[in-house]
C-alpha positions as CSV (number, residue, x, y, z in Angstrom):
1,X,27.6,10.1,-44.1
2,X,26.4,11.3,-40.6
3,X,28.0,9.9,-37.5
4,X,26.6,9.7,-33.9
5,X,29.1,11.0,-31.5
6,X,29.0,8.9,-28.6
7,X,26.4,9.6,-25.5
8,X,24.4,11.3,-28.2
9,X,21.6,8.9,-28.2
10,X,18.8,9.1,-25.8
11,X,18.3,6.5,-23.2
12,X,15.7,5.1,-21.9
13,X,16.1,5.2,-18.0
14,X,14.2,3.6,-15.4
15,X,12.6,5.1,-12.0
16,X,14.0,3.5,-8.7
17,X,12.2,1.2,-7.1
18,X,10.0,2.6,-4.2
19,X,11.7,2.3,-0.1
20,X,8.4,1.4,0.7
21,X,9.6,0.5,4.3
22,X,13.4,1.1,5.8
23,X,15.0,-2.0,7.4
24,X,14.6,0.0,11.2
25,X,11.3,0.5,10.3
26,X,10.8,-3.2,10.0
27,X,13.0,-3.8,12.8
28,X,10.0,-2.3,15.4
29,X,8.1,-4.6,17.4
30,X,4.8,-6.1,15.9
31,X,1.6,-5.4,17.4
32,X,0.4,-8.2,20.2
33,X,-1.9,-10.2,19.0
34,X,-4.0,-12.2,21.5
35,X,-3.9,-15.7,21.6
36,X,-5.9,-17.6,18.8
37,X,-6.8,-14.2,17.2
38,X,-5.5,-12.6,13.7
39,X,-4.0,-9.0,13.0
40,X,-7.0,-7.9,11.8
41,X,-8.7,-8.4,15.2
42,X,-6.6,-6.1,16.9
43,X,-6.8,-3.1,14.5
44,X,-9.6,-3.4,12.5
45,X,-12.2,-2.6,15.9
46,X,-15.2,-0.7,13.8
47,X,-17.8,-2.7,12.0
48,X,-17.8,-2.0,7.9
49,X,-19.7,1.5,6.9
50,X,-22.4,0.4,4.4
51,X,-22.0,1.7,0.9
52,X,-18.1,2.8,1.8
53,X,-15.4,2.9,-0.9
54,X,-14.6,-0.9,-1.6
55,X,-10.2,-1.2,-1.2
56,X,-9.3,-4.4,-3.5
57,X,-5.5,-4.8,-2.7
58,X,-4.3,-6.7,-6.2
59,X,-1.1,-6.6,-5.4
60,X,0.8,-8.7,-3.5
61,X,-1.6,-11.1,-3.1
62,X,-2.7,-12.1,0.3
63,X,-1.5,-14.7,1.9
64,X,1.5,-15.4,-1.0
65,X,5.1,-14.6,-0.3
66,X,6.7,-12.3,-3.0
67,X,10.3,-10.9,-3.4
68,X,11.4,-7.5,-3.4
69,X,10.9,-5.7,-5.6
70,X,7.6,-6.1,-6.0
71,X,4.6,-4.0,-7.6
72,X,1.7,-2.6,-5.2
73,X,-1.5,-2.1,-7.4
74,X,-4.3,-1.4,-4.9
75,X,-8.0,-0.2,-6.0
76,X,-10.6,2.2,-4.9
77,X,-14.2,1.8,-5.9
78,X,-17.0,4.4,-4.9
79,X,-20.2,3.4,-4.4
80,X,-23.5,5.0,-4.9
81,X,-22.3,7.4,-7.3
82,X,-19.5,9.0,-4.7
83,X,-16.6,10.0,-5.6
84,X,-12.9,9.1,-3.8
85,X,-11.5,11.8,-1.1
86,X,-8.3,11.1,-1.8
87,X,-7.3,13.6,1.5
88,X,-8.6,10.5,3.3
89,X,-6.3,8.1,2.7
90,X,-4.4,6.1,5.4
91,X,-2.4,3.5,4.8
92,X,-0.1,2.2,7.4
93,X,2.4,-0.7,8.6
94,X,0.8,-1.5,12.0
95,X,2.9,-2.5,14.6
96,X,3.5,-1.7,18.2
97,X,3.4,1.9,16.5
98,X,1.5,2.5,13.2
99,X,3.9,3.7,10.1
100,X,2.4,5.8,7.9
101,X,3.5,5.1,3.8
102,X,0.8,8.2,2.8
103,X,4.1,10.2,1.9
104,X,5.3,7.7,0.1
105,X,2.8,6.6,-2.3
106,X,1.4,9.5,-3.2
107,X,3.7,10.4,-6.2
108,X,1.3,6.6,-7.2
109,X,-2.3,7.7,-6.0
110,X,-4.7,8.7,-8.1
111,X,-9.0,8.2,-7.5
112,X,-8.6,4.8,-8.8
113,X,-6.2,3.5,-6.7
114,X,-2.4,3.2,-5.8
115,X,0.1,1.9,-8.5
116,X,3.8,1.3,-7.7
117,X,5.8,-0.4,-10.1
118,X,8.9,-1.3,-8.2
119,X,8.4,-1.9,-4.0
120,X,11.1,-2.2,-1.8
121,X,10.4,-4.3,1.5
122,X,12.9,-6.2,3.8
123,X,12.2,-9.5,4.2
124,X,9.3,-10.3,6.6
125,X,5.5,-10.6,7.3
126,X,4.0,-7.0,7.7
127,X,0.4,-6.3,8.7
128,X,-1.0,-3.4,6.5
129,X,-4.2,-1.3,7.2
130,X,-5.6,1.0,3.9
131,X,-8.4,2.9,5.0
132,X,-10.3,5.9,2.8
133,X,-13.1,7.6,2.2
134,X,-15.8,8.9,-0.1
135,X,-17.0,12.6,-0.6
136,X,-20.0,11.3,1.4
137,X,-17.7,10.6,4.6
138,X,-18.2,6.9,4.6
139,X,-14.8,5.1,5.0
140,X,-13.8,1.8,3.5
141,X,-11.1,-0.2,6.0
142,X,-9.1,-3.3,4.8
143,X,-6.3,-5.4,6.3
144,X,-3.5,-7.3,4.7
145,X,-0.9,-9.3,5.6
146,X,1.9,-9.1,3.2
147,X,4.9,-11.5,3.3
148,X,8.3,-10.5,1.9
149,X,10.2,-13.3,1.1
């Protein structure tokens, strides 16, 4: 009769979720905006490039609170037969200073998009600008507004 001696059996273990943004990150001051006008008008100045990479951020959802943690699944789709260059990437928390997340999401990028299982946000609204680029040079630019609850 065999035995298992205890600890012997494998376990299944679970990644961390993703510090997507510290708490002093969040803690910086938010970008003016002026009076009557949205995020999006303040850092979002250049006009769309035709046929750029499309950025469809699925999740979180615009305009619907969500609670930490939470998944990030955002898209890239090439146009006209291009192809992602993923070197291009940007994605930032824009406030009075922009905060780059490139470093962190790269262990979830690949040429179709981003993919974090698990992101970890303080609680508040944060503007987010994704921004990349085909092997043609054209770049895609979108805005979001996410809101931690």
């Amino acid at each position: 009769m065999a035995t298992l001696a205890a600890g012997s059996m494998t376990e299944t273990t679970q990644a961390a979720p993703l510090q997507l943004l510290t708490a002093k990150e969040a803690a910086e001051p938010d970008l003016p905006v002026p009076k009557g006008g949205k995020p999006s008008d303040v850092f979002q100045a250049k006009p769309p490039v035709p046929g750029a990479p499309q950025i469809i951020v699925d999740k979180p959802a615009q305009g619907i609170g969500v609670k930490t943690p939470f998944a990030v699944k955002i898209r890239f789709l090439p146009n006209d037969g291009a192809r992602i260059n993923l070197n291009s990437l940007e994605i930032d928390v824009v406030k009075l200073i922009r905060i780059s997340l490139l470093d962190r999401v790269k262990p979830y990028l690949s040429a179709a998009g981003i993919n974090v299982p698990e992101a970890v946000v303080p609680s508040g609204t944060y503007n987010i600008r994704i921004a990349i680029a085909d092997d043609q040079g054209r770049l895609g630019v979108t805005t979001q507004t996410w809101t931690i609850l």
